[in-house]
TORKOL-4160 file (C-alpha; in steps of 0.2 Angstrom, whole numbers, padded with zeros to 4 digits, m for minus):
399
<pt num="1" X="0281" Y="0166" Z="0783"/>
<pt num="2" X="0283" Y="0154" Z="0768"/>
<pt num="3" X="0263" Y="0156" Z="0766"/>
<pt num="4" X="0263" Y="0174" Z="0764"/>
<pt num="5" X="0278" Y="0173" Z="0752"/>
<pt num="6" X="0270" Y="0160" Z="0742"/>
<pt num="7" X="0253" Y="0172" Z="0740"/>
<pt num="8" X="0264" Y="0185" Z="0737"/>
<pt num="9" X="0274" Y="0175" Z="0721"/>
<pt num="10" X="0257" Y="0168" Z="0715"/>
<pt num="11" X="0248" Y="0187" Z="0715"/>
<pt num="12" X="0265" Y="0194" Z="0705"/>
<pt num="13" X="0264" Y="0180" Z="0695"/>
<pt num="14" X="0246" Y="0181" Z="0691"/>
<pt num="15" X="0248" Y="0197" Z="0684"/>
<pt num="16" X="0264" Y="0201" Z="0677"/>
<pt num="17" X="0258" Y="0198" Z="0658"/>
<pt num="18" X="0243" Y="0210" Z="0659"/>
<pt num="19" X="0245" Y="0227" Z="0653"/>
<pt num="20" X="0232" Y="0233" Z="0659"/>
<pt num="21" X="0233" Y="0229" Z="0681"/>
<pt num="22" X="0215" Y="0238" Z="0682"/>
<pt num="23" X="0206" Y="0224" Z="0672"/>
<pt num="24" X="0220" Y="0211" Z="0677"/>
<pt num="25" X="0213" Y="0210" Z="0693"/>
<pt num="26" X="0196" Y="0203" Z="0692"/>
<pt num="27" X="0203" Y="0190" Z="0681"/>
<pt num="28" X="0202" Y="0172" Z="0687"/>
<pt num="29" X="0218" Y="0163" Z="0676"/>
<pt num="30" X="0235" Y="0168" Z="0670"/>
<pt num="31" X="0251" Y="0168" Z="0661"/>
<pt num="32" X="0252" Y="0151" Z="0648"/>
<pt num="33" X="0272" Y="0151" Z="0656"/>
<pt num="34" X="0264" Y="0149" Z="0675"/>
<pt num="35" X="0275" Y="0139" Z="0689"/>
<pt num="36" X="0262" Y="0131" Z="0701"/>
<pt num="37" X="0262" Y="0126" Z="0720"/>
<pt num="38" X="0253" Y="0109" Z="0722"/>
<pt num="39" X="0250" Y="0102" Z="0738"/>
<pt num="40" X="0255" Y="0080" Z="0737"/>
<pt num="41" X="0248" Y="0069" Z="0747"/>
<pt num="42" X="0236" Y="0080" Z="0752"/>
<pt num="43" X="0226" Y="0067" Z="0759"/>
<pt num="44" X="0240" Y="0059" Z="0769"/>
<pt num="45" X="0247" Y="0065" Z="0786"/>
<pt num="46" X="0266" Y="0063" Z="0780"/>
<pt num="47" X="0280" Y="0059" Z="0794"/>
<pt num="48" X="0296" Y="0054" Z="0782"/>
<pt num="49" X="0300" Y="0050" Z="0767"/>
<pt num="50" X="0316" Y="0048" Z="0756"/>
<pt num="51" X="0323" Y="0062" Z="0741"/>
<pt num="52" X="0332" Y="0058" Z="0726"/>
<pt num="53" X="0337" Y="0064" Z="0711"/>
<pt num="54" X="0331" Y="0054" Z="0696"/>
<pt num="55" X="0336" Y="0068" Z="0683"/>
<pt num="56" X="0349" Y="0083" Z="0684"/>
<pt num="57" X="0356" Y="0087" Z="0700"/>
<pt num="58" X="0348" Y="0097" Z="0715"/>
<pt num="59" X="0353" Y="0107" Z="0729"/>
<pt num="60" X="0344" Y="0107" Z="0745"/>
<pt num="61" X="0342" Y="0124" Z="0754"/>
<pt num="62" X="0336" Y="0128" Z="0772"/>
<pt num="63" X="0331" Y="0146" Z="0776"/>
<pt num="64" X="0339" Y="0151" Z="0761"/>
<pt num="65" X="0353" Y="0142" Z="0763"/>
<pt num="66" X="0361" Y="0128" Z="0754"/>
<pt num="67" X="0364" Y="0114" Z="0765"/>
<pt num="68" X="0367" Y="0097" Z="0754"/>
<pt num="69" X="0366" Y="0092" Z="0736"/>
<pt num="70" X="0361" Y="0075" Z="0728"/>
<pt num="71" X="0378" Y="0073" Z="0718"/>
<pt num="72" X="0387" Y="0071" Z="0735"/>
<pt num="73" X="0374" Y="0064" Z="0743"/>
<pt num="74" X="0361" Y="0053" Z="0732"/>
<pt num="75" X="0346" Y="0048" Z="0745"/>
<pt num="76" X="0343" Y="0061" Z="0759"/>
<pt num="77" X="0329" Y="0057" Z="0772"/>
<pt num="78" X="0317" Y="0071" Z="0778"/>
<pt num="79" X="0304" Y="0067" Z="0795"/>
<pt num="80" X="0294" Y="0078" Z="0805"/>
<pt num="81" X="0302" Y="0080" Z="0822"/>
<pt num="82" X="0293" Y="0093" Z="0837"/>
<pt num="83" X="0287" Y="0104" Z="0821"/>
<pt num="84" X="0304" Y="0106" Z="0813"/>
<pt num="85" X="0310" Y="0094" Z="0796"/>
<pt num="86" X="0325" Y="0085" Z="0802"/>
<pt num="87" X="0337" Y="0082" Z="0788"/>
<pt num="88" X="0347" Y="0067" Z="0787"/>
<pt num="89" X="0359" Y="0058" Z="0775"/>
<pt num="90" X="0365" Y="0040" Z="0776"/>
<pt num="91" X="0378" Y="0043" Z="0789"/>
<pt num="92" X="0372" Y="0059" Z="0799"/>
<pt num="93" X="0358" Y="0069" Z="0805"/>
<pt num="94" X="0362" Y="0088" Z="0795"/>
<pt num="95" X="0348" Y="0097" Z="0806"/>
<pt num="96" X="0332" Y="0103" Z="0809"/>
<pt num="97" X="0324" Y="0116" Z="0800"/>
<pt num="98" X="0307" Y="0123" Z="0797"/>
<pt num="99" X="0308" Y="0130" Z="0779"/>
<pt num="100" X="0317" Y="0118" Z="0764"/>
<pt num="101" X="0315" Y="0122" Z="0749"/>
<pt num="102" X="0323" Y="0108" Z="0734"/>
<pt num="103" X="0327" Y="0116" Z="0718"/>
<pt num="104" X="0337" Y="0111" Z="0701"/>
<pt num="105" X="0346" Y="0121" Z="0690"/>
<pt num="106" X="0345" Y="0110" Z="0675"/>
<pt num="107" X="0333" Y="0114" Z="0661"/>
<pt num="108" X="0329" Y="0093" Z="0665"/>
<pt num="109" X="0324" Y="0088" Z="0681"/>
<pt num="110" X="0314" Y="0076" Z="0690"/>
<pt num="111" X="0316" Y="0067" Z="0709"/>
<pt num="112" X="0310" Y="0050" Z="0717"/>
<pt num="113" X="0300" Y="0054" Z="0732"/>
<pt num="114" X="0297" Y="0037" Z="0742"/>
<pt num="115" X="0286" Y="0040" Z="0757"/>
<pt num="116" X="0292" Y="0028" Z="0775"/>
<pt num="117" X="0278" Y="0035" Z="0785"/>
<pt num="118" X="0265" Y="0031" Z="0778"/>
<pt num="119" X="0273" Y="0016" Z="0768"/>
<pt num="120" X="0269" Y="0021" Z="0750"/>
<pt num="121" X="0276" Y="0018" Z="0731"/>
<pt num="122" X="0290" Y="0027" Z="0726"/>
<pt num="123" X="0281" Y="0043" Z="0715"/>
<pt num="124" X="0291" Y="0053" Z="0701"/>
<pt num="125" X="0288" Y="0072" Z="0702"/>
<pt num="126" X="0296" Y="0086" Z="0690"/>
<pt num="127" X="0304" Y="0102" Z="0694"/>
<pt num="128" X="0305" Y="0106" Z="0712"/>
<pt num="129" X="0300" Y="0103" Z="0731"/>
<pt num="130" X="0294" Y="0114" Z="0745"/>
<pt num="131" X="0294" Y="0107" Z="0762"/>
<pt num="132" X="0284" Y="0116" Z="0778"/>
<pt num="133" X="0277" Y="0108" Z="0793"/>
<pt num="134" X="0259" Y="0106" Z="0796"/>
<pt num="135" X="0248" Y="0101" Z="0811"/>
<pt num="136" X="0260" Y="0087" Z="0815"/>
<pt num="137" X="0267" Y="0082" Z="0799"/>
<pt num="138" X="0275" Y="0087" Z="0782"/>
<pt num="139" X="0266" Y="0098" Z="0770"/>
<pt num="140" X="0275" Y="0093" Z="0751"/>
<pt num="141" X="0273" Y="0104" Z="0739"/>
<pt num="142" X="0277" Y="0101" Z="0719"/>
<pt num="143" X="0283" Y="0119" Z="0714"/>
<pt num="144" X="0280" Y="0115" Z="0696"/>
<pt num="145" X="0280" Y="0121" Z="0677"/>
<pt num="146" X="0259" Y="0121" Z="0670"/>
<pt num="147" X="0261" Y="0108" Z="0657"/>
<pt num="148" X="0271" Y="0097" Z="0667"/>
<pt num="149" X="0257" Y="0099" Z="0681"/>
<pt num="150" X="0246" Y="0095" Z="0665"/>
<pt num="151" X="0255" Y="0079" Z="0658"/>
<pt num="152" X="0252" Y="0070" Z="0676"/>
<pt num="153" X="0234" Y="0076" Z="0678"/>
<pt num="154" X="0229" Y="0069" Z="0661"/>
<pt num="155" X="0237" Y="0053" Z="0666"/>
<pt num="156" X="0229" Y="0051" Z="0685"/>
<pt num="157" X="0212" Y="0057" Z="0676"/>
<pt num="158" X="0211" Y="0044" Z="0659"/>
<pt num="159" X="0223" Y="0032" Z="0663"/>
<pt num="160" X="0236" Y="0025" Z="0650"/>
<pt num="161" X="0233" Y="0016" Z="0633"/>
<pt num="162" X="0219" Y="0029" Z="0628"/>
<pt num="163" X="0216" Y="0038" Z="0612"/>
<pt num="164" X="0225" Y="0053" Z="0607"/>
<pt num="165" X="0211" Y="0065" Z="0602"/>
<pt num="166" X="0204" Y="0059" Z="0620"/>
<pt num="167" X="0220" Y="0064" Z="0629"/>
<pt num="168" X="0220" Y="0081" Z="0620"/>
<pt num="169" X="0202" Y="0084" Z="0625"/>
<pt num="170" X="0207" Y="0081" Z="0643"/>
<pt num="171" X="0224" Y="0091" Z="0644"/>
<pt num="172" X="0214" Y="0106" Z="0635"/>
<pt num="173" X="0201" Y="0103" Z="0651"/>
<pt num="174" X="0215" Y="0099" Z="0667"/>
<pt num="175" X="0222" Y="0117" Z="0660"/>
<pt num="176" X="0207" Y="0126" Z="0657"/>
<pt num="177" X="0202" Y="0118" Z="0677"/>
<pt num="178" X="0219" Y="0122" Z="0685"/>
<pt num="179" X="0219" Y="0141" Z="0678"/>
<pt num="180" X="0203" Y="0145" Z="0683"/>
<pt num="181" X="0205" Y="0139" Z="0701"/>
<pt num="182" X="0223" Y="0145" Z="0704"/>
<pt num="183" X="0215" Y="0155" Z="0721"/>
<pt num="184" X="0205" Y="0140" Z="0726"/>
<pt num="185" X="0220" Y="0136" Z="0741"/>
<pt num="186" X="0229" Y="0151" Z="0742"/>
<pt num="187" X="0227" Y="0158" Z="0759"/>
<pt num="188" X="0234" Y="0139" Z="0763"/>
<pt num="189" X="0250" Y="0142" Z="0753"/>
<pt num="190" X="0249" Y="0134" Z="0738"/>
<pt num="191" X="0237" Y="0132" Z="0721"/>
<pt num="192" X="0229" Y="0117" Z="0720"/>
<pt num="193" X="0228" Y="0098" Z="0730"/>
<pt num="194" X="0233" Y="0083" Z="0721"/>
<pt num="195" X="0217" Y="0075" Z="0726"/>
<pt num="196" X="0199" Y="0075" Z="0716"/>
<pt num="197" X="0195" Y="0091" Z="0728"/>
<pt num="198" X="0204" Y="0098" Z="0713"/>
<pt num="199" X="0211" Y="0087" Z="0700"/>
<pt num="200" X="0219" Y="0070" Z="0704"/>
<pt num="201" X="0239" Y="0069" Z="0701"/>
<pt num="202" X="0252" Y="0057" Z="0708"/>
<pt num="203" X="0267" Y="0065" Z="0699"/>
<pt num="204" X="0275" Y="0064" Z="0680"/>
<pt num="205" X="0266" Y="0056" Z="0668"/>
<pt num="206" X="0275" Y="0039" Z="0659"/>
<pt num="207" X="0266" Y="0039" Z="0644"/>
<pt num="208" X="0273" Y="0046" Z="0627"/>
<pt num="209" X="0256" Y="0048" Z="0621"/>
<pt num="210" X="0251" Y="0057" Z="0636"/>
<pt num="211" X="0268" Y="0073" Z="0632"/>
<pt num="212" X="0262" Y="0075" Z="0613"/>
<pt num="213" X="0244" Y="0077" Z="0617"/>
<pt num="214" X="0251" Y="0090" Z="0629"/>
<pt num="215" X="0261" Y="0096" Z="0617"/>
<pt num="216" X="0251" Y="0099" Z="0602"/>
<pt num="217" X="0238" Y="0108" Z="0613"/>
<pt num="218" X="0250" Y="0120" Z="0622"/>
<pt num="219" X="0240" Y="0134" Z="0628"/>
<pt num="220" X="0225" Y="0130" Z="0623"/>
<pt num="221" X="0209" Y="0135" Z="0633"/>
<pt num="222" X="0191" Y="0134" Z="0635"/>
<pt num="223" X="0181" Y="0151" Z="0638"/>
<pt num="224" X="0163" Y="0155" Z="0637"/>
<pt num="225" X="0155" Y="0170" Z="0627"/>
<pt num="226" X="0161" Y="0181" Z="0638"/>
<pt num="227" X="0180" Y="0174" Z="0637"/>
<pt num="228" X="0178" Y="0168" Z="0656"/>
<pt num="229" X="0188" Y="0151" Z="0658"/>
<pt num="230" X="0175" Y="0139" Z="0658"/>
<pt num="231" X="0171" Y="0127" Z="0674"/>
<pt num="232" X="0178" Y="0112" Z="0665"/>
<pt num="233" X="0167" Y="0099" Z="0673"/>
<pt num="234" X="0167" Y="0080" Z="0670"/>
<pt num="235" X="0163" Y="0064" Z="0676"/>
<pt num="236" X="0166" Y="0045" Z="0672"/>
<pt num="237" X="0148" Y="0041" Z="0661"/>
<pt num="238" X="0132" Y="0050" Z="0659"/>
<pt num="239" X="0120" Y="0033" Z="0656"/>
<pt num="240" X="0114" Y="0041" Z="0639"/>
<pt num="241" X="0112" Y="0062" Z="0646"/>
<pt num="242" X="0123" Y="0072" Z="0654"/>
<pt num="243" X="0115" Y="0083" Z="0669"/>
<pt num="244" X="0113" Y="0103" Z="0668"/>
<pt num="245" X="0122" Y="0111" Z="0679"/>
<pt num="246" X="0110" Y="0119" Z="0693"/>
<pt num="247" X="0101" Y="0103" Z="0696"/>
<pt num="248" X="0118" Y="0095" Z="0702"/>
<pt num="249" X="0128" Y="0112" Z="0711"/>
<pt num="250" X="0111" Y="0124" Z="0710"/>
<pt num="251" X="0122" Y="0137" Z="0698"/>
<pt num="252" X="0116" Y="0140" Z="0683"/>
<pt num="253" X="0130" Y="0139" Z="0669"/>
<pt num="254" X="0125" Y="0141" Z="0649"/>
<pt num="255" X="0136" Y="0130" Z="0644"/>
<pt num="256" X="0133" Y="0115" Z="0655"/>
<pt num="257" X="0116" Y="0111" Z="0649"/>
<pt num="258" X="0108" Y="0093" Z="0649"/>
<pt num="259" X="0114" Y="0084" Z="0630"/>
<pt num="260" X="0109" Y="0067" Z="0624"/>
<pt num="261" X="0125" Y="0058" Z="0625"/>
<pt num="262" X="0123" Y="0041" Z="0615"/>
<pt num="263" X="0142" Y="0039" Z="0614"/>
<pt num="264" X="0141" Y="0033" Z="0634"/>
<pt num="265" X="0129" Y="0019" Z="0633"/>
<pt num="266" X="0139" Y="0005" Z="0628"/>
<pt num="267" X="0154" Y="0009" Z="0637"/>
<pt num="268" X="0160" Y="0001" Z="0655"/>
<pt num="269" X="0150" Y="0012" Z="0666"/>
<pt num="270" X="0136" Y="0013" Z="0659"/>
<pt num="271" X="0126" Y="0005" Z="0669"/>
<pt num="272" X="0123" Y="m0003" Z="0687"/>
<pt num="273" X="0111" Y="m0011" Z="0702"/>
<pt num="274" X="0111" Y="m0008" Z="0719"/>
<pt num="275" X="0099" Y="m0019" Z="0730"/>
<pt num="276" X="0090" Y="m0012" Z="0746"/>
<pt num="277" X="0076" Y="m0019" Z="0760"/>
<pt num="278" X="0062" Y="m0008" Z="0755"/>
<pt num="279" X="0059" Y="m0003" Z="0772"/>
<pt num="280" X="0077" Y="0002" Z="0773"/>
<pt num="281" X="0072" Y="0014" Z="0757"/>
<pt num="282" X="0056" Y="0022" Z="0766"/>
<pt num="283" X="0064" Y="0024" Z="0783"/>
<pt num="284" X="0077" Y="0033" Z="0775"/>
<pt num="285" X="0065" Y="0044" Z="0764"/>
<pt num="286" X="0056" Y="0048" Z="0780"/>
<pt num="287" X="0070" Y="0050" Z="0793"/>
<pt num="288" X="0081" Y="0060" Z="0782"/>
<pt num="289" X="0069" Y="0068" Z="0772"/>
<pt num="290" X="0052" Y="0070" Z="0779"/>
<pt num="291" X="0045" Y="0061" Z="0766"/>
<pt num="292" X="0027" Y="0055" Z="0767"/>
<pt num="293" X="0027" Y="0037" Z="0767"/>
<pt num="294" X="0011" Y="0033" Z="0777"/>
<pt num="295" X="0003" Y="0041" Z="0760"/>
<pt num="296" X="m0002" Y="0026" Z="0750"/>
<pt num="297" X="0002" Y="0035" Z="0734"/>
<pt num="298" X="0016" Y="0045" Z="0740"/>
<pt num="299" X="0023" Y="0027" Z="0748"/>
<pt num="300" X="0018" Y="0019" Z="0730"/>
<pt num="301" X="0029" Y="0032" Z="0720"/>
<pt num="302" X="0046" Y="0029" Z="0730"/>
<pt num="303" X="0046" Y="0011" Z="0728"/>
<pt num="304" X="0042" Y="0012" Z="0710"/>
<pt num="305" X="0052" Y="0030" Z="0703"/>
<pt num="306" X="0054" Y="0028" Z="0687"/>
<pt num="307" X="0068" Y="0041" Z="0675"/>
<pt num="308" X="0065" Y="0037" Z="0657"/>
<pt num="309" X="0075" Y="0056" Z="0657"/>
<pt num="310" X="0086" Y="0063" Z="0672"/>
<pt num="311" X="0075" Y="0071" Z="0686"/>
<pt num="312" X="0082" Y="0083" Z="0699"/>
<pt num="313" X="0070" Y="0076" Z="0713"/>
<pt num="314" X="0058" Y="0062" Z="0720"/>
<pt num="315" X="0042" Y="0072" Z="0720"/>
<pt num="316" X="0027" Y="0066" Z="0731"/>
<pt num="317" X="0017" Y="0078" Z="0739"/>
<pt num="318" X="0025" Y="0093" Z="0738"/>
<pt num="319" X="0039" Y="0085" Z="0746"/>
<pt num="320" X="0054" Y="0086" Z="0734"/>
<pt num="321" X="0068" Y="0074" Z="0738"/>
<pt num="322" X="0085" Y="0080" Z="0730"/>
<pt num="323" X="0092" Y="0065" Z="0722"/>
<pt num="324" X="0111" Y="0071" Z="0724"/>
<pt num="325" X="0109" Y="0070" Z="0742"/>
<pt num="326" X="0101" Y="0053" Z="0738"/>
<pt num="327" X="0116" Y="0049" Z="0730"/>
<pt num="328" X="0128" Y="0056" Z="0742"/>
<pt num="329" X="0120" Y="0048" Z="0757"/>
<pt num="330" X="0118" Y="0031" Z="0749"/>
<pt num="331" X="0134" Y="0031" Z="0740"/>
<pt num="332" X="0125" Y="0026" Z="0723"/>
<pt num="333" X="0134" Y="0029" Z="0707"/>
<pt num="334" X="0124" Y="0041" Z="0699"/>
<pt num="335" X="0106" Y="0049" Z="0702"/>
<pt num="336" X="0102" Y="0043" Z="0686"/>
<pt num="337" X="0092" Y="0028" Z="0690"/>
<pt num="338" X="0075" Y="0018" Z="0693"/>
<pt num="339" X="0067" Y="0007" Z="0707"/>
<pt num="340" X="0060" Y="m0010" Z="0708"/>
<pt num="341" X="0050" Y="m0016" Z="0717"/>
<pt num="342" X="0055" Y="m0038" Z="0721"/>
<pt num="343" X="0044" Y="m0045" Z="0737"/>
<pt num="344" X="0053" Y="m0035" Z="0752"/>
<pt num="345" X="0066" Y="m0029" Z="0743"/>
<pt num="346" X="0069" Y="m0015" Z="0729"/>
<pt num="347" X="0079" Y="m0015" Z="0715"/>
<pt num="348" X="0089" Y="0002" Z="0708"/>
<pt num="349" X="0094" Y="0000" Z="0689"/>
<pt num="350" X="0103" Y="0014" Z="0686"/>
<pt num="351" X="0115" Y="0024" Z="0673"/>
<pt num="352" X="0131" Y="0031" Z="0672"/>
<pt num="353" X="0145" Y="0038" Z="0686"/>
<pt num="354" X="0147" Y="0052" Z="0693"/>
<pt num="355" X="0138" Y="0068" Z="0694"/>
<pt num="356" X="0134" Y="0069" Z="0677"/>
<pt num="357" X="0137" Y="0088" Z="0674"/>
<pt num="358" X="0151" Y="0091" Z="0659"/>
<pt num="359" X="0160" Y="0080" Z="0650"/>
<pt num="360" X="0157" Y="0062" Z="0649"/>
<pt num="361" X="0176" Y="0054" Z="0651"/>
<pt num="362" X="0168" Y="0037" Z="0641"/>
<pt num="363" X="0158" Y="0045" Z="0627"/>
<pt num="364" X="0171" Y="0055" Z="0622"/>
<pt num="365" X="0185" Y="0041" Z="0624"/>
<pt num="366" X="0170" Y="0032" Z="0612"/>
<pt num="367" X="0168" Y="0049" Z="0599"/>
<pt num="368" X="0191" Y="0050" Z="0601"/>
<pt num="369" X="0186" Y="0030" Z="0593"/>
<pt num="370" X="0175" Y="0035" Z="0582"/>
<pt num="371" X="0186" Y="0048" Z="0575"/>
<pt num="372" X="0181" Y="0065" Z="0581"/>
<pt num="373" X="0194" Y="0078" Z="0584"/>
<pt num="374" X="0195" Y="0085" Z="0601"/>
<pt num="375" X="0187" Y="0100" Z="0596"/>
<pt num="376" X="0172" Y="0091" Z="0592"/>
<pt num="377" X="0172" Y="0082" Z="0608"/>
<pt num="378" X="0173" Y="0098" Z="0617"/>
<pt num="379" X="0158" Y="0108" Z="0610"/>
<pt num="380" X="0147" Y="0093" Z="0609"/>
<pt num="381" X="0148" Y="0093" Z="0630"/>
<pt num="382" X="0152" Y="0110" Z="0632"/>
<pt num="383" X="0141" Y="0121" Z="0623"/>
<pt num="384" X="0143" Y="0138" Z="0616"/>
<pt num="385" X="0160" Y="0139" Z="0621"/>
<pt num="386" X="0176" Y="0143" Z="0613"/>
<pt num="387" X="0194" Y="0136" Z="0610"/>
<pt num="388" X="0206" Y="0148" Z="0610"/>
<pt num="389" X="0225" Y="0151" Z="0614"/>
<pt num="390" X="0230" Y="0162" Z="0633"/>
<pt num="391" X="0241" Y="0173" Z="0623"/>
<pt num="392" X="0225" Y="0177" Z="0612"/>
<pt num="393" X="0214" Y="0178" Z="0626"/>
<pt num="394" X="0225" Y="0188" Z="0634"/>
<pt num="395" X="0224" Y="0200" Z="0618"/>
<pt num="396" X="0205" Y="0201" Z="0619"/>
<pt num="397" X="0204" Y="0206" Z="0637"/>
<pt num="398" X="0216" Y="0221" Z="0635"/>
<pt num="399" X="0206" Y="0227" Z="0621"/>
């Protein structure tokens, strides 16, 4: 099975650098030269979609054996058919197979992947393609060198026309993330999804910028004081304080404490309002949460919750209401926030987006601004941790 061979590649590759395989094995990242298996359109139940070569040349192989190539045949179509990948050029149908795999010699490489079923935009991947069949459609899979994985995250993630020290402090973290979670899909068959379940990535990244940031920061990681990758959390703005970790995921972490984060609050997401019937409010304090609302005082203190500082719950009581599931089930930006109370209805001012925990993407696009260097960036949100190279790290745990 191609599942079984690609855990078997992954557990090889994990620890062929290691000296020692007796320490190796409790470690969670590996090798700074790694070839990952990421899972596109992971969200999509793909049924056909068109293959071409937009540099170098590749061969397409099925079951291990070669079957076409895109210098004879530039566009070459693949659809689910009755759980096999039917194969087809522009004048016939090759045949069906369950297992392709779409691989390039050339030190350059990258292909056009332009999706019929669903109707999407043409995307741009580099190195290589693994196709399988999956409850009813295509399973795609990027096989794909680290840094070029790296170079589209950072692009997905911050977007173009940033600031360079920003786009170092995100490449730095999109490694650090996808190294410490290279087991987090494994018994499915491949490393990592292209969605935010993971890190978001929709192929090569276009921007110049984007490369040399990714360049200049090769192998770079960031580990905790027991040289464990860190959990390289972020979100989109903080509203003025970033959240601890335990109050957001209930774990604990040392370096994802709560920090005061002016950089955030003058930047686009900083803040927002969200208007709600103020019955609406208490039935769902009640329904979902047992809350008291028939307590005048308890009924008093939801319609007027105030957070001059981040708070974990709504308190009233002793009923605590988490305000993550708050957030969740109301799909409010941020649990950062206040009520209102306006005749029947009830305003919530709040700050920030996202979860809070981490890095703040905007306050540290505002310190890249302001001229901090991305190691600055990184130990102002992440704190006592430590930049340091794989091949270093490596060093240190063989010690």
């Amino acid at each position: 099975m191609l599942k079984n061979s690609f855990i078997v590649i992954l557990i090889l590759v994990c620890f062929s650098n290691w000296k020692k395989t007796e320490k190796a094995s409790s470690l969670k990242y590996i090798s700074n030269n790694e070839i990952l298996y990421i899972k596109i359109f992971s969200q999509l139940k793909v049924q056909s979609f068109t293959f071409s070569s937009e540099t170098g040349s590749y061969l397409i192989f099925a079951n291990g054996v070669e079957i076409l190539n895109t210098t004879k045949f530039p566009l070459i179509k693949f659809s689910y058919s009755n759980d096999s990948i039917e194969v087809k050029t522009f004048e016939n149908v090759i045949g069906k197979y369950k297992k392709i795999k779409i691989a390039s010699p050339d030190d350059v490489k990258s292909f056009r992947l332009k999706l019929i079923s669903p109707d999407r935009k043409p995307r741009f991947y580099q190195n290589n393609l693994i196709l399988e069949t999956e409850a009813g459609s295509l399973k795609c899979i990027n096989e794909i060198e680290l840094d070029n994985y790296i170079g589209g995250v950072v692009q997905a993630e911050s977007g173009r026309r940033s600031f360079q020290e920003f786009y170092k402090v995100q490449a730095i973290l999109a490694r650090t993330f996808a190294l410490s979670h290279l087991q987090k899909h494994v018994a499915e068959g491949f490393s990592l999804c292209d969605h935010t379940h993971c890190q978001a990535y929709f192929g090569k990244t276009t921007e110049l910028d984007i490369m040399k940031a990714v360049s200049e920061t090769k192998d770079k990681v960031v580990v905790d004081d027991n040289l464990n990758l860190i959990e390289a959390a972020f979100h989109s703005n903080s509203g003025g304080q970033t959240a601890n970790s335990e109050d957001v995921w209930g774990s604990k972490l040392s370096y994802l404490r709560s920090v005061n984060d002016t950089f955030s609050t003058k930047m686009p997401n900083a803040r927002w309002e969200r208007k709600m019937s103020k019955d609406d409010w208490l039935s769902y304090l009640k329904l979902k949460h047992n809350y008291p609302i028939q307590d005048s005082n308890a009924r008093w203190t939801a319609i007027t919750f105030k957070q001059e500082a981040r708070k974990s719950y709504l308190e009233s009581n002793n009923i605590k209401v988490p305000l993550k599931n708050v957030r969740t089930d109301l799909q409010l930006k941020s649990t950062f926030f206040s009520i209102y109370p306006v005749g029947d209805s009830l305003i919530f001012k709040g700050k920030g987006f996202g979860h809070g925990v981490g890095m703040c993407q905007e306050g540290a696009m505002r310190m890249a601004k302001l001229g901090y260097k991305y190691p600055d960036v990184i130990n102002f949100y992440y704190q006592k941790t430590l930049l340091i190279d794989l091949h270093k790290l490596n060093f240190f745990k063989d010690e």
